[in-house]
N, C-alpha and C positions, 0 to 999 in steps of 0.2 A: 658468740659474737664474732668469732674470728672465720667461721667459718662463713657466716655473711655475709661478710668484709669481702672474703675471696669469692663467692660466686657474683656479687654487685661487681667485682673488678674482672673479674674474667666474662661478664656479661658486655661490660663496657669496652673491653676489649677487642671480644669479638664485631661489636658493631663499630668501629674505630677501623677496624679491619678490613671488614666488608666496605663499609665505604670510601675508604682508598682505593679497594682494588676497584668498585665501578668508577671513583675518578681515574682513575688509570685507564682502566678498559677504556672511556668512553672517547677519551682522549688519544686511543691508538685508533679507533675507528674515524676519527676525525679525520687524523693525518691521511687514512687510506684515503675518504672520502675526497679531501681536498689532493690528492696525488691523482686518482680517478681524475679527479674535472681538470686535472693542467693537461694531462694527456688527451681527453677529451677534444678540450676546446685548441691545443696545440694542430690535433689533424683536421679541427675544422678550419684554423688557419691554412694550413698547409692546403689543404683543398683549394680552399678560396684563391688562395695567391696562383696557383697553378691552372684553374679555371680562369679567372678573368683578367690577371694583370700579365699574363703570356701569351705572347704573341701564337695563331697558328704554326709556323715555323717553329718556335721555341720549343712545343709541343712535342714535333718529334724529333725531337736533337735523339740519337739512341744515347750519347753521351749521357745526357742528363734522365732519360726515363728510359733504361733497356725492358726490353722484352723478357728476361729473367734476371733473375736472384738468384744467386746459387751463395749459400751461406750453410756452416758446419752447425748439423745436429745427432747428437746421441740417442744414439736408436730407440734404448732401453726407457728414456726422459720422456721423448715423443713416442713410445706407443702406451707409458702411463699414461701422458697427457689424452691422446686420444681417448682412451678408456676411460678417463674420469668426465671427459666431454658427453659420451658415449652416454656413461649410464649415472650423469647428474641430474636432478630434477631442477634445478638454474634455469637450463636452456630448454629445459622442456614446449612451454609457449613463447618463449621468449624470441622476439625477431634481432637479436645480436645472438644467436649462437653461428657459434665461429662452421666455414663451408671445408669440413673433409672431402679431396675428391677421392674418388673410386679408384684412380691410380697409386694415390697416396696410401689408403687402405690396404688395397692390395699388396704394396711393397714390405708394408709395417709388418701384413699377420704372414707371408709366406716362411714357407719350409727354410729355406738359406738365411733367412733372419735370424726364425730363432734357432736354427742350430748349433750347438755350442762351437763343434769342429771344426766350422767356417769362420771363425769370430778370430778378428785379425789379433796379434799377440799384444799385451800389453809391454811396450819399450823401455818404459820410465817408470817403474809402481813403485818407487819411493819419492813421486809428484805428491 
């Protein structure tokens, strides 16, 4: 009898289980989902307001929209990144896979990248 007892409760347990964790799971997929669509519909705002409520002149302020971006990236991040772009099945037919140009390529896989030699010293490694 007692061993009954325990597999009915360790049955019930595991399904008590199981089903928290897909109420959980389903619930962290949400949050991505609804974080996807503010970002989404964020830069269709930002489009929108940049196309039609600006004037031609406003347009080319370089102030406001320059010619580049120059922003700090870690090599070793962006040529994972690249690589998992590379060889995901995601973007396979998909028309949002993200545009590598051939410059960018090239700087990522060459010889002085990945050489260890050339690789500037770390200053601060207790950061």
């Amino acid at each position: 009898m007692l061993v009954f007892i325990w597999i009915l409760f360790s049955l019930f347990t595991v399904i008590y289980l199981l089903n928290l964790f897909i109420g959980l799971l389903n619930e962290e997929i949400q949050n991505l989902d609804k974080n996807a669509l503010f970002l989404r519909q964020r830069a269709e705002l930002l489009t929108e307001i940049e196309l039609y409520y600006l004037f031609p002149f406003q347009r080319r302020w370089k102030s406001w929209f320059p010619d580049y971006i120059f922003y700090y990236v870690d090599i070793g991040k962006l040529r994972e990144k690249i690589n998992a772009i590379k060889t995901s099945d995601v973007y396979k037919n998909s028309s949002y896979k993200p545009i590598i140009h051939q410059d960018l390529w090239n700087l990522v896989t060459t010889k002085y990248a990945n050489s260890e030699e050339n690789k500037i010293p770390d200053l601060y490694p207790d950061l």
